[in-house]
N, C-alpha and C positions, 0 to 999 in steps of 0.2 A: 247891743248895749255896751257903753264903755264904762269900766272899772272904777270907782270912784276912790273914794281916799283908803290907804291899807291901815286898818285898824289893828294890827297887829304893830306893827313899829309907830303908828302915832301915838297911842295907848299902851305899851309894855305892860305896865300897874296894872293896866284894866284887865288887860287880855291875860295877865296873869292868874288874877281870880276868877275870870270866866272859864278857864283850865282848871285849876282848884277846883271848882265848882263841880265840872263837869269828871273827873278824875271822883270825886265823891259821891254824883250822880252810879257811875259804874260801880259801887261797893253798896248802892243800899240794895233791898231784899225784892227789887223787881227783876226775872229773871231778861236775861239779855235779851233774848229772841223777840218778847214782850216789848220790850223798852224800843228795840226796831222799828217795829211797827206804829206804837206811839210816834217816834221822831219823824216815819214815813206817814203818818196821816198829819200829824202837825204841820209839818214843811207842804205836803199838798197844801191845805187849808191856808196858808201863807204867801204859797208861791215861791217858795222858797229850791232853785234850782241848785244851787251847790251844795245842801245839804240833802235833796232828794236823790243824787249824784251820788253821795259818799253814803248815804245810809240805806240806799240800795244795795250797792258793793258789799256792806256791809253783811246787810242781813241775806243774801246772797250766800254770801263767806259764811254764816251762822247757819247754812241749811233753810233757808226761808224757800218756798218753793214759787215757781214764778207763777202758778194759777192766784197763788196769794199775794204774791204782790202787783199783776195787772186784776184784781178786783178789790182792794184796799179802798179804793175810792168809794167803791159800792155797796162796803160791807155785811151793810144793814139787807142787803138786796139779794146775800150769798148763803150756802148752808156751810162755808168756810172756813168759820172763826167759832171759836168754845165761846161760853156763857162768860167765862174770866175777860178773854180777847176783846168781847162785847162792849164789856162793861170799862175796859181800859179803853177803848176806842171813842165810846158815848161820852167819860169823863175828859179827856184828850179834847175834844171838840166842844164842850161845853164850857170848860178853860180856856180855850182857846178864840174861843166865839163870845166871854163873857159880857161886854156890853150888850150881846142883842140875847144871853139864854140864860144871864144871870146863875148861871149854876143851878139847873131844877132839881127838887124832889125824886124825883125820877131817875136821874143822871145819877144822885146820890145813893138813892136805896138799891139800885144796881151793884152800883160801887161795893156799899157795903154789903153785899148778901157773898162777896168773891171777894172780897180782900180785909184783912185785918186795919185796924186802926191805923200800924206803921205804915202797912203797905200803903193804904190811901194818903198817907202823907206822901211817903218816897215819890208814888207813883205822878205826887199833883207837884214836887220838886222837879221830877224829869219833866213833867209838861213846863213848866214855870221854865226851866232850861233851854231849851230845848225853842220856846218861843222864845228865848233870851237871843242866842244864836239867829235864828231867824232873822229878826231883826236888824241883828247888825249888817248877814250879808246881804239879804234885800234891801236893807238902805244904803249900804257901800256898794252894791254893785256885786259882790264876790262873785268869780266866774270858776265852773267848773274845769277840775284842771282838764 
């Protein structure tokens, strides 16, 4: 696969509030190790290789243990992940999948029985994020370094 356009110098402005963005992402109330795993099921779900790349290493770097992150994909299928982890996972992919899961009932009353009001915002900002990201390097190509 060849590289496509560098959104970082075509866009500065842009890519500057995507930074902002994401630099604010890191200061709300979900805790990091969390927010990992979110960014590593989103980017699955996506296809996204240079963010599964860096947010590997990432949660790696954060203590993340590799049984958890070679069955992330599976999660639903592991005794792995807490009730919280579940429920950030289920929302993570319901955001994420919206045209075809429209955000269910389900998905939400999870949400809510494990996170606070902010948290479910914060939490559905880093997915919004997060598939922000995505986006641009699956559509530009971005290659891991």
């Amino acid at each position: 696969m060849q590289a496509r356009t560098d959104f970082y110098t075509a866009s500065p402005d842009a890519m500057k509030a995507m930074l902002a963005l994401e630099a604010a992402v890191g200061k709300l109330s979900i805790e990091l190790p969390l927010l990992e795993l979110v960014r590593l099921r989103v980017s699955q779900i996506n296809g996204c290789a240079f963010c599964l790349d860096m947010h590997t290493a990432d949660a790696r770097k954060g203590g993340e243990t590799e049984r958890r992150l070679y069955t992330l994909s599976a999660w639903r299928e592991t005794p792995f992940f807490t009730p919280r982890e579940r429920a950030a996972l289920a929302w993570a992919e319901s955001l994420t999948l919206l045209s075809q899961t429209h955000a269910p009932d389900a998905d939400f009353n999870a949400l809510a029985a494990e996170f606070s009001a902010k948290e479910q915002v914060d939490l559905s900002v880093a997915i919004a994020t997060i598939n922000s990201w995505n986006r641009l390097a699956v559509g530009f190509r971005k290659m891991p370094q």
